[in-house]
C-alpha positions in Angstrom: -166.8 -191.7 120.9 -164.8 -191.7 117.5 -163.8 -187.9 118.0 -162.7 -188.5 121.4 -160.8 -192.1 120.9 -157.5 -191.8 118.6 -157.7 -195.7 118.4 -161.1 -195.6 117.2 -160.9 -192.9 115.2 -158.1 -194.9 113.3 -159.5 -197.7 112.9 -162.7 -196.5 111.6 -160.0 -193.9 109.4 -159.4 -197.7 108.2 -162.2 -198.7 106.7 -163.1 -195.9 104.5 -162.8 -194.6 101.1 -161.4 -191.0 102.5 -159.7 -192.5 105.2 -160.8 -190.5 108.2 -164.0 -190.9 110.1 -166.9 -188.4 109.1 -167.0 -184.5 111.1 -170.5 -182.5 110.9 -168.9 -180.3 108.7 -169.4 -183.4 106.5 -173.0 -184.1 107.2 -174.3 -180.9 107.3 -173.8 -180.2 103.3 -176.2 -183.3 102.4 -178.8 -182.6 105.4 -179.0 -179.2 103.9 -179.2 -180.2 100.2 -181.7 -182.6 101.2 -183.8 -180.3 102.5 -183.6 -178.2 99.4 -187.0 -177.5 97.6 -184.5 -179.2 94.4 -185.1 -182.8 96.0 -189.0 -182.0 97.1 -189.4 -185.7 95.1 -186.8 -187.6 97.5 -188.7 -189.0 99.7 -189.1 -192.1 102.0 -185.1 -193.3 100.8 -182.4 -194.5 102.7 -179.2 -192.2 102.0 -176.1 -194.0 103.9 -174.1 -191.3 104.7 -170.6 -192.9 105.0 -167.8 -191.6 103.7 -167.6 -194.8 101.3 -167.2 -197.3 105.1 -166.4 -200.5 103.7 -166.5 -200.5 100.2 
């Protein structure tokens, strides 16, 4: 819905720390490094992905 919707995608551009709503491209990096055998002892955490929204 952001993608598609310039006005959304604005307004959510708005309210974060880079300024433009989150891509996969952006996601994909921490998924991945999540699953690396590096953070075998994160487990059962909330990571809030954001992009900084509303700090």
């Amino acid at each position: 819905m952001v993608r598609d919707n310039p006005e959304m995608n604005r307004r959510i551009g708005e309210m974060t720390a880079l300024g433009r709503p989150g891509v996969p491209d952006d996601i994909g990096p921490m998924i991945a490094s999540l699953l690396s055998e590096d953070n075998r002892w994160i487990n059962a955490q909330r990571i809030k992905v954001s992009g900084g929204l509303a700090i």
